[in-house]
PDBQT receptor file of N, H, CA, C and O in Angstrom, charges set to zero:
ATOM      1  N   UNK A   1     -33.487  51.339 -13.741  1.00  0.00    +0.000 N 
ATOM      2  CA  UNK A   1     -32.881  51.465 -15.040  1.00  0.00    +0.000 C 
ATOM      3  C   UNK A   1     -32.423  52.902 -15.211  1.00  0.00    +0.000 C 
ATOM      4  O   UNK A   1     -33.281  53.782 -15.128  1.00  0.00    +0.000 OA
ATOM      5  N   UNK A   2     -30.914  53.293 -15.484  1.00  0.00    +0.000 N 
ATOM      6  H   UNK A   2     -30.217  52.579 -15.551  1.00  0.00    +0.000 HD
ATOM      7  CA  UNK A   2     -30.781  54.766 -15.915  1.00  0.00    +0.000 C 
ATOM      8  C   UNK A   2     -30.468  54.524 -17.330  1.00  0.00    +0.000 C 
ATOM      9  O   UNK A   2     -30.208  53.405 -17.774  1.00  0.00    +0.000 OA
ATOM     10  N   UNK A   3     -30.501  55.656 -18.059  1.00  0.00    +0.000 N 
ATOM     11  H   UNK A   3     -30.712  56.564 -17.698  1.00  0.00    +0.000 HD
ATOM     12  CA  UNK A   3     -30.293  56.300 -19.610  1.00  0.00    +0.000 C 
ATOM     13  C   UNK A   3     -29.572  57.141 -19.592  1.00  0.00    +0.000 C 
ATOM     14  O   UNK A   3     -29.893  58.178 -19.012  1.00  0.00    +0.000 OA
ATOM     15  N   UNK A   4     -28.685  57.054 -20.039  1.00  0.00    +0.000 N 
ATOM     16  H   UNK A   4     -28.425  56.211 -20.511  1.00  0.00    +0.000 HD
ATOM     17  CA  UNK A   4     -27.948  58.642 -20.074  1.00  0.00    +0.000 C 
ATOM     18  C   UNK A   4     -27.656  59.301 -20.979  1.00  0.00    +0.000 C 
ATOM     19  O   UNK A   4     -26.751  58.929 -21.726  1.00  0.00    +0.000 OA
ATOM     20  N   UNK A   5     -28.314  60.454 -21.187  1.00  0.00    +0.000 N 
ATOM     21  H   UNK A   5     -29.049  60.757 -20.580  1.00  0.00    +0.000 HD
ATOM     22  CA  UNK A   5     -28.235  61.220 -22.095  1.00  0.00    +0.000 C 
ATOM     23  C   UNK A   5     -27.574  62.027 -22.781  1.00  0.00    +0.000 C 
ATOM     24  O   UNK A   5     -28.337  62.868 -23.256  1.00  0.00    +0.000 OA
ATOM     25  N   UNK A   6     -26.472  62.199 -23.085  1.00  0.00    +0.000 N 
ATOM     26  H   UNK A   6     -25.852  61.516 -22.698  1.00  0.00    +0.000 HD
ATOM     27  CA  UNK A   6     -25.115  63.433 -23.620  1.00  0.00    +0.000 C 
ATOM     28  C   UNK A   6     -25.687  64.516 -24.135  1.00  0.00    +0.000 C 
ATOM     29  O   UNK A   6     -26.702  64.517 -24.831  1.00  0.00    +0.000 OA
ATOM     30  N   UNK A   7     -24.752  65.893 -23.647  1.00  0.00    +0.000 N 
ATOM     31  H   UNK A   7     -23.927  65.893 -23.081  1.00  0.00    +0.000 HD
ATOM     32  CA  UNK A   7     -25.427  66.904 -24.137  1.00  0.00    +0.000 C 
ATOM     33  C   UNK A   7     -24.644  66.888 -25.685  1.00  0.00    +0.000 C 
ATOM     34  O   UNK A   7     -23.515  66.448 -25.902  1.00  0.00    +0.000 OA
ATOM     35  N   UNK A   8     -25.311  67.321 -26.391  1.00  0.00    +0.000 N 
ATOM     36  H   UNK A   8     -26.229  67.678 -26.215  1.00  0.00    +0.000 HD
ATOM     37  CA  UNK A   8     -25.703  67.142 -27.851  1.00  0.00    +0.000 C 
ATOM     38  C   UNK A   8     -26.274  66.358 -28.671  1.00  0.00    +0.000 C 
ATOM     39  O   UNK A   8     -26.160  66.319 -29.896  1.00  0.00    +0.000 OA
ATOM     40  N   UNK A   9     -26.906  65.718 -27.969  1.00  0.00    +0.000 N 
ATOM     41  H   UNK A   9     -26.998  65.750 -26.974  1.00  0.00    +0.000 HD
ATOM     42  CA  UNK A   9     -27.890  64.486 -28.641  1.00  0.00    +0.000 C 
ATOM     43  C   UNK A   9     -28.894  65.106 -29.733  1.00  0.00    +0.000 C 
ATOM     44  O   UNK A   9     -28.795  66.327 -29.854  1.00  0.00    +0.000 OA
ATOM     45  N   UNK A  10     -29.306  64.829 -30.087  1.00  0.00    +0.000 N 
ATOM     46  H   UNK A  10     -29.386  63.837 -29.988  1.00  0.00    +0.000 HD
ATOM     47  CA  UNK A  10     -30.395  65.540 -31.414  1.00  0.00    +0.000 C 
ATOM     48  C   UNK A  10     -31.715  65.169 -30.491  1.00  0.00    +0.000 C 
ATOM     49  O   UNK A  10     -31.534  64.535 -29.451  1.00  0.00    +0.000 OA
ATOM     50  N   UNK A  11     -33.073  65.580 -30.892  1.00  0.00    +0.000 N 
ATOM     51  H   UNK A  11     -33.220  66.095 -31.736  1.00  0.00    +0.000 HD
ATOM     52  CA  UNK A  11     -34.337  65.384 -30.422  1.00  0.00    +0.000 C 
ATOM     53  C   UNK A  11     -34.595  63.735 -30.976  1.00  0.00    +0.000 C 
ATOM     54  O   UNK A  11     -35.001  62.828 -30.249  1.00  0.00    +0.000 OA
ATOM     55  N   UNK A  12     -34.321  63.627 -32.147  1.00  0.00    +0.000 N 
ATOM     56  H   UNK A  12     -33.991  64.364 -32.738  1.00  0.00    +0.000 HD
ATOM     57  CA  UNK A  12     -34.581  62.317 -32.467  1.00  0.00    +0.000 C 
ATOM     58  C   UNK A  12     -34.285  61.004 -32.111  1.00  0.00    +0.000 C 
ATOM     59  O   UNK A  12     -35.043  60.034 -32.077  1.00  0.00    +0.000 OA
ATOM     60  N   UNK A  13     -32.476  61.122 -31.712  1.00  0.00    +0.000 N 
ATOM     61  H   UNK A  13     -31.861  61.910 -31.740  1.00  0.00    +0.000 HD
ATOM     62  CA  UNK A  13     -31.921  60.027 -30.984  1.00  0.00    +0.000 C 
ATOM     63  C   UNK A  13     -32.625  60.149 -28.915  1.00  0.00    +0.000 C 
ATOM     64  O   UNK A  13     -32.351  59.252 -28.117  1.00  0.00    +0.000 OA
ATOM     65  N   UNK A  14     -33.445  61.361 -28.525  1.00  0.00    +0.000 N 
ATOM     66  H   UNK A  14     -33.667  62.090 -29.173  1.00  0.00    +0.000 HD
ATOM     67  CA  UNK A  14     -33.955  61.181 -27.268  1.00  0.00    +0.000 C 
ATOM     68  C   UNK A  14     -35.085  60.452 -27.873  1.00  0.00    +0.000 C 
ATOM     69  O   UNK A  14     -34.909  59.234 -27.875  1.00  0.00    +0.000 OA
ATOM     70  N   UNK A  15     -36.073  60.812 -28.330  1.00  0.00    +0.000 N 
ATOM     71  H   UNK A  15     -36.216  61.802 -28.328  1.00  0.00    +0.000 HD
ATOM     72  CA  UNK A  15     -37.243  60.550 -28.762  1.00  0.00    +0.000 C 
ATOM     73  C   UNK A  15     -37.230  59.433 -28.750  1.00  0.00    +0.000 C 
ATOM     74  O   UNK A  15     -38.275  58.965 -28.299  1.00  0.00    +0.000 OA
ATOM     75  N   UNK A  16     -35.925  58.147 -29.284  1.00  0.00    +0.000 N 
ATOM     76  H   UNK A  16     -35.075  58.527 -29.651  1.00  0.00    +0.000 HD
ATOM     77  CA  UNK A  16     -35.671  57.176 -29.581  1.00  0.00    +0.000 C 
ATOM     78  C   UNK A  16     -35.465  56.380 -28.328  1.00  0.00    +0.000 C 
ATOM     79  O   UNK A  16     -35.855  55.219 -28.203  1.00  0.00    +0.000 OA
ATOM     80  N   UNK A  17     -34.588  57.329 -27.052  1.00  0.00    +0.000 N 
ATOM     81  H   UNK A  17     -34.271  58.272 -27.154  1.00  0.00    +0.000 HD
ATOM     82  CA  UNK A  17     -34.419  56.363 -26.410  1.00  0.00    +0.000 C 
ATOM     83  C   UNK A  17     -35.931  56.365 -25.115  1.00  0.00    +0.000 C 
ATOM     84  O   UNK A  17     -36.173  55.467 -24.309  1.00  0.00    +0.000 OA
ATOM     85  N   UNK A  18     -36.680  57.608 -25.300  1.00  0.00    +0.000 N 
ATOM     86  H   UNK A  18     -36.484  58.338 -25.955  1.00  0.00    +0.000 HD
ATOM     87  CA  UNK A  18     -37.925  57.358 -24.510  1.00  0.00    +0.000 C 
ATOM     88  C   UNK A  18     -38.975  56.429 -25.274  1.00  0.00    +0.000 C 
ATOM     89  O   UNK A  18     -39.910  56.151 -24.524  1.00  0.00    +0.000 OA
ATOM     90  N   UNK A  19     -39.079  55.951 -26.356  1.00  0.00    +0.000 N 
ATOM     91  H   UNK A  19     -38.319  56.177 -26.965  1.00  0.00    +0.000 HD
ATOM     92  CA  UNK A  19     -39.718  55.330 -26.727  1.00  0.00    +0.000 C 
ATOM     93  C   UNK A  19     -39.444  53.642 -26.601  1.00  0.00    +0.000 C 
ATOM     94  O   UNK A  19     -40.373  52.843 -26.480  1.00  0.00    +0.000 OA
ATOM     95  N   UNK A  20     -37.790  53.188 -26.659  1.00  0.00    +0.000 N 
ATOM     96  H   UNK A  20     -37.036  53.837 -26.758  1.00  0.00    +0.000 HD
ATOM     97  CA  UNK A  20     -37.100  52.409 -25.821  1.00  0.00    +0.000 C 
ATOM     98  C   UNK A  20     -37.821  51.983 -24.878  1.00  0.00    +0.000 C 
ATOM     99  O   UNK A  20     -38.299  50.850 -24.838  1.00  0.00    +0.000 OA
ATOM    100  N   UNK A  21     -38.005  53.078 -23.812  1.00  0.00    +0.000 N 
ATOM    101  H   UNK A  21     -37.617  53.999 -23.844  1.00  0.00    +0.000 HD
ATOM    102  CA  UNK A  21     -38.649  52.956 -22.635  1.00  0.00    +0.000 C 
ATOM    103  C   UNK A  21     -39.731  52.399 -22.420  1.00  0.00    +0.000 C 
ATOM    104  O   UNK A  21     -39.939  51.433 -21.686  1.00  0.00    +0.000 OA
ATOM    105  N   UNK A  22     -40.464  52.988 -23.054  1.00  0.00    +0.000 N 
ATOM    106  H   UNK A  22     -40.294  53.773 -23.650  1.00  0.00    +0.000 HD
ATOM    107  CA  UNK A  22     -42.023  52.851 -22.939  1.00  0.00    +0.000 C 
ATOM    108  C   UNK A  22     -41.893  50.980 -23.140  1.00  0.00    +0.000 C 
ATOM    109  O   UNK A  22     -42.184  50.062 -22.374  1.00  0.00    +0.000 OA
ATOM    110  N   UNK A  23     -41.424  51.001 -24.278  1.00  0.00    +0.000 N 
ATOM    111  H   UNK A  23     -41.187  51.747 -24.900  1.00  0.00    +0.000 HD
ATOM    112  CA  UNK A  23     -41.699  49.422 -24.708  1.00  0.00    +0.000 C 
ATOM    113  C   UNK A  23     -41.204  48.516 -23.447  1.00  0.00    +0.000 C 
ATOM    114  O   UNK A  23     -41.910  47.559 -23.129  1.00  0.00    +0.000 OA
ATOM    115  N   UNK A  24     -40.284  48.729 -22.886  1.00  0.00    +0.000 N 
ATOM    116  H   UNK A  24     -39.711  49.506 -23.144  1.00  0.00    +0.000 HD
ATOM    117  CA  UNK A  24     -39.601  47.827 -21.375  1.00  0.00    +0.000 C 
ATOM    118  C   UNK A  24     -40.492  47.806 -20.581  1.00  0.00    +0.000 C 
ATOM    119  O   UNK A  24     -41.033  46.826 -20.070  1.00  0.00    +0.000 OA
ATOM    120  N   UNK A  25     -40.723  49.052 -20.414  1.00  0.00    +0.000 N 
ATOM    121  H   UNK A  25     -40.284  49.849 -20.829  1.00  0.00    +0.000 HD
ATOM    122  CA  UNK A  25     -41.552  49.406 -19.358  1.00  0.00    +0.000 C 
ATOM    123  C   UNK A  25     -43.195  48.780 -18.897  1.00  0.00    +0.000 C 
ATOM    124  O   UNK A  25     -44.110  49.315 -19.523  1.00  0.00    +0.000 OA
ATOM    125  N   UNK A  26     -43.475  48.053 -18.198  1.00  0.00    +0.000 N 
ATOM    126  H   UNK A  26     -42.733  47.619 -17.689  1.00  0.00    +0.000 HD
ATOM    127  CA  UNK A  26     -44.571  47.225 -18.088  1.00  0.00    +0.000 C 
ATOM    128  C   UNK A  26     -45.842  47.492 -16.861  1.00  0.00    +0.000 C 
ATOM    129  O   UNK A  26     -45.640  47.115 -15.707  1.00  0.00    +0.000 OA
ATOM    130  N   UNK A  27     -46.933  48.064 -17.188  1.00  0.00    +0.000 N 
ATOM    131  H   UNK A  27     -47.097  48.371 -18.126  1.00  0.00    +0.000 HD
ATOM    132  CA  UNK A  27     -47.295  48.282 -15.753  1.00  0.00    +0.000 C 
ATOM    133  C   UNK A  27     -47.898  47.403 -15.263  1.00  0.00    +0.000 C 
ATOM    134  O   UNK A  27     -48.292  46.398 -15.853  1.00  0.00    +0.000 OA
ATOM    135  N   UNK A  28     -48.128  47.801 -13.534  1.00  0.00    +0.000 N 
ATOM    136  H   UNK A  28     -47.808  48.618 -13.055  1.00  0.00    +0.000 HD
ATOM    137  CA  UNK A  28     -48.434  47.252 -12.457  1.00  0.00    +0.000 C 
ATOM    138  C   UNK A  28     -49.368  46.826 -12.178  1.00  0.00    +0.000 C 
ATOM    139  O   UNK A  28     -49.999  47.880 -12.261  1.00  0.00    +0.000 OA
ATOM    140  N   UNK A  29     -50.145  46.070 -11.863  1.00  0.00    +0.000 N 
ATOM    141  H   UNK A  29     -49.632  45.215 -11.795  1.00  0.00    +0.000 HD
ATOM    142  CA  UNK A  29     -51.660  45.529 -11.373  1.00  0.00    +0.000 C 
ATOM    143  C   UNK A  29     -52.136  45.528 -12.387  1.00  0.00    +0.000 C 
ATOM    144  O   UNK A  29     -51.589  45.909 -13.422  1.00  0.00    +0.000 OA
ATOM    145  N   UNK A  30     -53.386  45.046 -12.263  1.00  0.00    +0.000 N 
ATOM    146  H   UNK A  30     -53.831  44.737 -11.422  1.00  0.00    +0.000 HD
ATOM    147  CA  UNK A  30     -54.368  43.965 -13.069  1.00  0.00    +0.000 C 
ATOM    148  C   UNK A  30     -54.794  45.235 -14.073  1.00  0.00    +0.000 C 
ATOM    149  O   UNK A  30     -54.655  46.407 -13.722  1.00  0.00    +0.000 OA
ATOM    150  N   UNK A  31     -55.339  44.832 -15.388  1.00  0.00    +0.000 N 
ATOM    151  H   UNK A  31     -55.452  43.880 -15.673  1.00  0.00    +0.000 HD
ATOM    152  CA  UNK A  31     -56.343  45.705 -15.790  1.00  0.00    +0.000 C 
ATOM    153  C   UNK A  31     -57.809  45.542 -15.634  1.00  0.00    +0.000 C 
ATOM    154  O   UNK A  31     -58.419  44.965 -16.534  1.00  0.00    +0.000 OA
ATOM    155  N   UNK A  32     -58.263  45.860 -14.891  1.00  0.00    +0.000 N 
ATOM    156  H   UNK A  32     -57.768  46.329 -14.160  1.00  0.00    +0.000 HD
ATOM    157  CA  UNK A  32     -59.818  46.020 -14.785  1.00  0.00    +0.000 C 
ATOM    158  C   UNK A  32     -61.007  46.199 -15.498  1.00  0.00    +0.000 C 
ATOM    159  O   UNK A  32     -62.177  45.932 -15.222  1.00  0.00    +0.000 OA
ATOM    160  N   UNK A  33     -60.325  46.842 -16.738  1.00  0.00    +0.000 N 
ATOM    161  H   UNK A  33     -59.375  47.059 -16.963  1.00  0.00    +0.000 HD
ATOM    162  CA  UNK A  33     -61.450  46.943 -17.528  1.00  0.00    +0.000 C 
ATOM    163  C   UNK A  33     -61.655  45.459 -18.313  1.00  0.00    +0.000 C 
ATOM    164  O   UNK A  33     -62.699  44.990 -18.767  1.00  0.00    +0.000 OA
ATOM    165  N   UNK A  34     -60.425  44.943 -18.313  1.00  0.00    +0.000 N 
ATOM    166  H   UNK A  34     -59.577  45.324 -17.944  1.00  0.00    +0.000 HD
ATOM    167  CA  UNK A  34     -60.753  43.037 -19.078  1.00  0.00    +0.000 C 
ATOM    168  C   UNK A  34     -62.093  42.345 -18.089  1.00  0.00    +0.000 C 
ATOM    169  O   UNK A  34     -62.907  41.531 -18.528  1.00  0.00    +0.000 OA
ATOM    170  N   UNK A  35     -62.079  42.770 -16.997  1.00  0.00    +0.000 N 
ATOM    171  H   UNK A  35     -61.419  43.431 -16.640  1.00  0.00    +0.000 HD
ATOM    172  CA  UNK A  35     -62.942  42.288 -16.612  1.00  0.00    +0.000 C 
ATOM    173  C   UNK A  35     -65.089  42.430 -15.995  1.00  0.00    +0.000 C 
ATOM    174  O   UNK A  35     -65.900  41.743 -15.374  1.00  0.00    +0.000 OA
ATOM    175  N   UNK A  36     -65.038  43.867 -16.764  1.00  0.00    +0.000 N 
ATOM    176  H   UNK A  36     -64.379  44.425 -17.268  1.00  0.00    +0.000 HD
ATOM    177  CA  UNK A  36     -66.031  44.709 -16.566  1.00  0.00    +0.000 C 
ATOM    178  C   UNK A  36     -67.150  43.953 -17.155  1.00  0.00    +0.000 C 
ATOM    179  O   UNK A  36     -67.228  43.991 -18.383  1.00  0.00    +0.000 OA
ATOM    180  N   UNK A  37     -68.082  43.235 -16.469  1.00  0.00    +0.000 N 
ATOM    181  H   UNK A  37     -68.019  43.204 -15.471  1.00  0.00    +0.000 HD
ATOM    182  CA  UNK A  37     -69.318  43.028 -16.907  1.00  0.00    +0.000 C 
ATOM    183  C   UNK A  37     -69.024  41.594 -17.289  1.00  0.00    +0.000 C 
ATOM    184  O   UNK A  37     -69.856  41.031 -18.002  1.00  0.00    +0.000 OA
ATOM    185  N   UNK A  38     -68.276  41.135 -17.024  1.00  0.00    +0.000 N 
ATOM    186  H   UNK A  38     -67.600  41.592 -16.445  1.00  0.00    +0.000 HD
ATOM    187  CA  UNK A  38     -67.744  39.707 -16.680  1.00  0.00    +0.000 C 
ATOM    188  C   UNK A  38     -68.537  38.428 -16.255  1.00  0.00    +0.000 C 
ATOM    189  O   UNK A  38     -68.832  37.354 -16.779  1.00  0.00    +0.000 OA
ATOM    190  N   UNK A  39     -68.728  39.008 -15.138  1.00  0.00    +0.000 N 
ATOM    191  H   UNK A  39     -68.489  39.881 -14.712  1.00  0.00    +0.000 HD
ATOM    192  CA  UNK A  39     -69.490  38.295 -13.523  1.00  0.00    +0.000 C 
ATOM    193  C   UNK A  39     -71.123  38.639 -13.824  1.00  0.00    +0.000 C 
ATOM    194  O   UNK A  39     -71.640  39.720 -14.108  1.00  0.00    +0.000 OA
ATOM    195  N   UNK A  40     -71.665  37.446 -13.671  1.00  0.00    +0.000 N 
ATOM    196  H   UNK A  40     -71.245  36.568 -13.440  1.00  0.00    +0.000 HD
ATOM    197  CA  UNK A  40     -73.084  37.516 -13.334  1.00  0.00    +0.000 C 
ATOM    198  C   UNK A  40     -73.912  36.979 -12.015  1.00  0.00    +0.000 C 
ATOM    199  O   UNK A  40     -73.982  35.762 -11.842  1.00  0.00    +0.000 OA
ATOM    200  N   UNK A  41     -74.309  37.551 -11.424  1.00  0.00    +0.000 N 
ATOM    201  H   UNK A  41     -74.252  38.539 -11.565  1.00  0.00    +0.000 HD
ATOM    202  CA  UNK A  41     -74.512  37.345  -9.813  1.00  0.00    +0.000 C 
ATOM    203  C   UNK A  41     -76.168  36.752  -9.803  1.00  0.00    +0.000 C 
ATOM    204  O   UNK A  41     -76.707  36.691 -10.908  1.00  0.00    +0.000 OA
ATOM    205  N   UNK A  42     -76.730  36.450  -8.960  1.00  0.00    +0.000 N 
ATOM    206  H   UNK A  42     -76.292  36.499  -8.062  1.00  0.00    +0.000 HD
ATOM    207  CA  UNK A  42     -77.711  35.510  -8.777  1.00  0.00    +0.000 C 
ATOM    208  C   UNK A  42     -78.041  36.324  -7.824  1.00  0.00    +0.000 C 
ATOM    209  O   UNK A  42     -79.043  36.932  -8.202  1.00  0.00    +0.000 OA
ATOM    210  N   UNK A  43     -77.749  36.633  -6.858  1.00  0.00    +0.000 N 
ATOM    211  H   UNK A  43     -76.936  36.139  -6.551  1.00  0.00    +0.000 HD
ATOM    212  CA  UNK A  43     -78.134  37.408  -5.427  1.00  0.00    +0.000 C 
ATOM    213  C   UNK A  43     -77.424  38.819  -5.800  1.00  0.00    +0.000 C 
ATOM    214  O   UNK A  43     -76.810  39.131  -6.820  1.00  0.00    +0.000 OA
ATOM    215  N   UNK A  44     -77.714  39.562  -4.637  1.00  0.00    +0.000 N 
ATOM    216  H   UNK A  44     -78.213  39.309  -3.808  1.00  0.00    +0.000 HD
ATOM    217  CA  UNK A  44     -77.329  41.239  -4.406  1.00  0.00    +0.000 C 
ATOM    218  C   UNK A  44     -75.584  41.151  -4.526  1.00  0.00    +0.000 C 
ATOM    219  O   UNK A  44     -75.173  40.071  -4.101  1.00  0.00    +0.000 OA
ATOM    220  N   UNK A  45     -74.568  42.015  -4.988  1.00  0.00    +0.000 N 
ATOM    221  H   UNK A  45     -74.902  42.893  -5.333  1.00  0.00    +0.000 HD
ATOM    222  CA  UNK A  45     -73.264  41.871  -4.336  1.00  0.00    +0.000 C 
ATOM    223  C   UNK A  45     -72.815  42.061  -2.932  1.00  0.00    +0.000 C 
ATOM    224  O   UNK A  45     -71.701  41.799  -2.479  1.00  0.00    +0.000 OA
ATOM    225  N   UNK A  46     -73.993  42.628  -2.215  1.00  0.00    +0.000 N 
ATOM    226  H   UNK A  46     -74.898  42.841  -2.583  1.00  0.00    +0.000 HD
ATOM    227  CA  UNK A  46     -73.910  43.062  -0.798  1.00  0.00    +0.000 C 
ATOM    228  C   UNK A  46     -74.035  41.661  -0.175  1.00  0.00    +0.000 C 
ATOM    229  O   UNK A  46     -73.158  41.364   0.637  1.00  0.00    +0.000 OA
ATOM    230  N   UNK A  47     -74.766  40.973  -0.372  1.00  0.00    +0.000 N 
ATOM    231  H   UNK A  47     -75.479  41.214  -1.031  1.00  0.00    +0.000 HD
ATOM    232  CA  UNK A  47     -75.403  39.593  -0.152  1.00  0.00    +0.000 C 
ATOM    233  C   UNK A  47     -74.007  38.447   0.085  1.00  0.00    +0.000 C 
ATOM    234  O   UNK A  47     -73.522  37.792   1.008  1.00  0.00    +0.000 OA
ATOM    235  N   UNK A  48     -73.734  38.712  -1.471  1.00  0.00    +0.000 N 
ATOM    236  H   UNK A  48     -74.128  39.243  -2.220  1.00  0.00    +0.000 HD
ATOM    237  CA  UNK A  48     -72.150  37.601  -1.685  1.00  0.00    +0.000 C 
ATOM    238  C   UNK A  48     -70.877  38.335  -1.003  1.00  0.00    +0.000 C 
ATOM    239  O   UNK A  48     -69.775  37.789  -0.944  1.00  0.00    +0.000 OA
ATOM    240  N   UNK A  49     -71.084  39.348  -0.605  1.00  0.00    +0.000 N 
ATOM    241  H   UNK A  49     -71.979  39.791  -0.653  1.00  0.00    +0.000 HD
ATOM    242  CA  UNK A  49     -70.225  39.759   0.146  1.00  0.00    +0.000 C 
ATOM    243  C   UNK A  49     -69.856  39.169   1.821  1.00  0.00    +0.000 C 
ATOM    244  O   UNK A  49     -68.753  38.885   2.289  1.00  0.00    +0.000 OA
ATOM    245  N   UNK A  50     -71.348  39.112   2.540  1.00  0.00    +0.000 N 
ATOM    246  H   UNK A  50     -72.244  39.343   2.159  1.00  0.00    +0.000 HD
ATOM    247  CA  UNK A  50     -71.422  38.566   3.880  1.00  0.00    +0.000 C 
ATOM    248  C   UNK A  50     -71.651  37.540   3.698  1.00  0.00    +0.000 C 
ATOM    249  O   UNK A  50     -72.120  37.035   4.718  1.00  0.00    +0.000 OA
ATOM    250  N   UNK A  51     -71.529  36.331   2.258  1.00  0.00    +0.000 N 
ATOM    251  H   UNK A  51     -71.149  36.741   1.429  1.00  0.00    +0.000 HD
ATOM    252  CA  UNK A  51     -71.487  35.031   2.519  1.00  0.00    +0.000 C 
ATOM    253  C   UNK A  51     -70.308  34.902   2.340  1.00  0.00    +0.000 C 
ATOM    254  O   UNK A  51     -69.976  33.996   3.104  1.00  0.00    +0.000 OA
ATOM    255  N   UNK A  52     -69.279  35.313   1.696  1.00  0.00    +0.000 N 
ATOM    256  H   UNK A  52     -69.548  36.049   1.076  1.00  0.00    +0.000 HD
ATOM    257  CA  UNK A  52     -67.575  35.011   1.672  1.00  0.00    +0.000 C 
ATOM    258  C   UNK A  52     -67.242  35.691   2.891  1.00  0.00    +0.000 C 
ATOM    259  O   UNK A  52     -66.560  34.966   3.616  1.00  0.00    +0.000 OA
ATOM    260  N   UNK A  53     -67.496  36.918   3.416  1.00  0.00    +0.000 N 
ATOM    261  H   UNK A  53     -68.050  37.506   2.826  1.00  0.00    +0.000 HD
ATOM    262  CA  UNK A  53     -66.934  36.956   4.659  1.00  0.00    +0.000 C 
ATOM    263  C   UNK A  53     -66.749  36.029   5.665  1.00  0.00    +0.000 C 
ATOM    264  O   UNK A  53     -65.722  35.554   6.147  1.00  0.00    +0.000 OA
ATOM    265  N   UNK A  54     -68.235  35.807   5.961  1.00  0.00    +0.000 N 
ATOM    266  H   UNK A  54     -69.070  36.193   5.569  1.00  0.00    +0.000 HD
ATOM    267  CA  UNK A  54     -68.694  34.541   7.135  1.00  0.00    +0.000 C 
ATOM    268  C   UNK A  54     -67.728  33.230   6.801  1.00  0.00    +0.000 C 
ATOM    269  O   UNK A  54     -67.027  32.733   7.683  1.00  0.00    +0.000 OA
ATOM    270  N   UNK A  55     -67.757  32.753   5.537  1.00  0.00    +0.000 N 
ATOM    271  H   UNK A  55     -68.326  33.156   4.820  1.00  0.00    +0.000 HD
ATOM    272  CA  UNK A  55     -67.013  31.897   5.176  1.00  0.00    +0.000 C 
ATOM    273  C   UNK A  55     -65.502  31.784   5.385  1.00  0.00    +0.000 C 
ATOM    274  O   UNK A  55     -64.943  30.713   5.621  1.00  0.00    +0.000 OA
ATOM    275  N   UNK A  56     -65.071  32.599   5.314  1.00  0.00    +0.000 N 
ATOM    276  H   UNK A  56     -65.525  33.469   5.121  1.00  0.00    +0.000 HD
ATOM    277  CA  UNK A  56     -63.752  33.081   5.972  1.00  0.00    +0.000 C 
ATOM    278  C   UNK A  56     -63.664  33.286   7.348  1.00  0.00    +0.000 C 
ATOM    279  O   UNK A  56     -62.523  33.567   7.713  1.00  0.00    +0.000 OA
ATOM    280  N   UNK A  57     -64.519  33.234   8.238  1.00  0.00    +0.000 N 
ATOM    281  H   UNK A  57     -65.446  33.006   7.941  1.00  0.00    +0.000 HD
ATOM    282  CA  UNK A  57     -64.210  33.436   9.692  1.00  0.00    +0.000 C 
ATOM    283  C   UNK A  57     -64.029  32.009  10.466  1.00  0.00    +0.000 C 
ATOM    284  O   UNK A  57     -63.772  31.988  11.669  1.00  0.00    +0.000 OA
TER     285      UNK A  57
């Protein structure tokens, strides 16, 4: 996406079009914190770790 900016723009009409931005603008990968303390485990995570591995081989 470009913007182009003219020289003489006022601060307000930039202000306007970075804020534009922000709103389009969407980030990348998961958020992690939605999922913090989520999961409740029964065994060690080290544990469920080498049973999905194995399981996968």
């Amino acid at each position: 996406m470009v913007i182009t900016i003219k020289r003489g723009a006022s601060k307000e009409s930039i202000r306007n079009v970075f804020e534009s931005l922000k709103k389009e603008l969407k980030p990348k990968g998961v958020n992690t914190y939605e999922y913090v303390g989520k999961i409740t485990l029964e065994k060690d995570a080290l544990c469920v770790q080498r049973i999905l591995r194995d399981e996968w081989e």
